[in-house]
C-alpha positions as CSV (number, residue, x, y, z in Angstrom):
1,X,16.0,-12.2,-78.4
2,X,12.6,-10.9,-77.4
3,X,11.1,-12.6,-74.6
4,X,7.4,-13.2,-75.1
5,X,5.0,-12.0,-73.1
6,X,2.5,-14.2,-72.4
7,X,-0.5,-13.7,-70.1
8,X,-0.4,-15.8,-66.8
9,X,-3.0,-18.6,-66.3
10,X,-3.5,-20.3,-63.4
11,X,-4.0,-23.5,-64.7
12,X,0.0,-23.0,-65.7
13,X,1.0,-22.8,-62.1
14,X,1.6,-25.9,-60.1
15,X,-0.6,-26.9,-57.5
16,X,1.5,-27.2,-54.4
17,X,2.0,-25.4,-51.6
18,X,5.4,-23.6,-51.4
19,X,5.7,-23.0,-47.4
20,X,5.7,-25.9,-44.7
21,X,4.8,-25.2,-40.8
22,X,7.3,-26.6,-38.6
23,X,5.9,-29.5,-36.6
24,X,3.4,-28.5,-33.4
25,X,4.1,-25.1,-34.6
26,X,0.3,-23.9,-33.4
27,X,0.1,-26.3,-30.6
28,X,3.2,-24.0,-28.7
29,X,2.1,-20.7,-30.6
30,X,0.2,-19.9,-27.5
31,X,2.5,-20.8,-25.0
32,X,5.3,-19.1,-27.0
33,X,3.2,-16.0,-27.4
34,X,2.1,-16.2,-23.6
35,X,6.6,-16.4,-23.0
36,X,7.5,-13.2,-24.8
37,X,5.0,-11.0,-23.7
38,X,5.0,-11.8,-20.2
39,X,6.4,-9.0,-17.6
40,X,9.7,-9.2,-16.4
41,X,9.4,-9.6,-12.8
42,X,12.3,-8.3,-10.3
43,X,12.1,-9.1,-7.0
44,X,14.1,-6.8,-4.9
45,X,14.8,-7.3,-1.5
46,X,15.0,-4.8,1.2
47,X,18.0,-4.5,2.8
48,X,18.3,-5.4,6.8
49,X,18.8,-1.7,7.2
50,X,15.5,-0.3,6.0
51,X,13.4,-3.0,8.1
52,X,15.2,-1.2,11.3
53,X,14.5,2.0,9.7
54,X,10.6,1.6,9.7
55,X,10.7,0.0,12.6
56,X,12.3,2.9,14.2
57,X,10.1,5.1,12.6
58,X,7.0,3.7,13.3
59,X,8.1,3.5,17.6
60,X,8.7,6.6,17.5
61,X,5.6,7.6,15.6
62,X,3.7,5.7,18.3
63,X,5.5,7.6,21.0
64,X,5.1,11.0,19.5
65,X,1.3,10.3,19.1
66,X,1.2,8.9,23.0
67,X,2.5,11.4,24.8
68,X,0.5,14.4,22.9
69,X,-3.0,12.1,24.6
70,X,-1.3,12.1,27.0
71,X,-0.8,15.3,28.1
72,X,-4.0,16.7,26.7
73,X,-5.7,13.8,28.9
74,X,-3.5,15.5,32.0
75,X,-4.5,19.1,31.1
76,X,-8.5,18.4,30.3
77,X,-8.7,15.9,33.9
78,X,-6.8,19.1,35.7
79,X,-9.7,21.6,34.2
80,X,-12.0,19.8,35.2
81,X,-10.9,19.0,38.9
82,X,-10.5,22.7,38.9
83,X,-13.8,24.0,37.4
84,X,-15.5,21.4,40.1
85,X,-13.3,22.8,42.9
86,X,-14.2,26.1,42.0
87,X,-18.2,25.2,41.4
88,X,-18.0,24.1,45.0
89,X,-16.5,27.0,46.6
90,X,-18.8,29.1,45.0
91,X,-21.6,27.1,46.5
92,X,-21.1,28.0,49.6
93,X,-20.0,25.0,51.2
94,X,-18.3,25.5,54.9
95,X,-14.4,25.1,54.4
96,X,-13.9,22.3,56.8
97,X,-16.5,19.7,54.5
98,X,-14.5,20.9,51.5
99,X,-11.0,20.0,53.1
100,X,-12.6,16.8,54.3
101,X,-13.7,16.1,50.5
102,X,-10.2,17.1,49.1
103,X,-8.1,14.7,51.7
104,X,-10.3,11.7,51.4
105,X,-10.3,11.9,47.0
């Protein structure tokens, strides 16, 4: 048997709808949207070991850095103490003023 082709009309198909929504399906779809796409967040903690590590680091950071002022603040002070020393030497000032100026400084 030969089936017949017969063109489709659609006043031959039912009207219904086929599909159903479950309930508060677009009420959640945000939420549910905003759930899956979300990043993953991983909070690591530091162990004890690397808070003492900066710690250390950062002391003796602050220590290196202290004592390089330091001793450029010594050697410029010395210069200059010299250069004056030597400025009033050259100014012909008598020596017993300039000891008198160096043992009451």
């Amino acid at each position: 048997m030969k089936e017949e082709k017969t063109p489709l009309k659609l006043t031959n198909i039912p009207r219904e709808i086929p599909f159903t929504v479950p309930e508060e399906y677009f009420e959640q779809f945000a939420l549910n949207i905003d759930k899956q796409i979300a990043p993953k967040r991983s909070v690591r903690s530091l162990q004890p070991w690397m808070y003492a590590a900066a710690i250390f680091v950062g002391v003796v950071a602050i220590g290196v850095m202290s004592y390089i002022w330091y001793t450029n603040h010594q050697e410029s002070t010395s210069l200059m103490a010299e250069d004056y020393y030597d400025s009033l030497i050259s100014a012909d000032i008598s020596e017993d003023l300039l000891v008198e100026y160096i043992l009451n400084e």
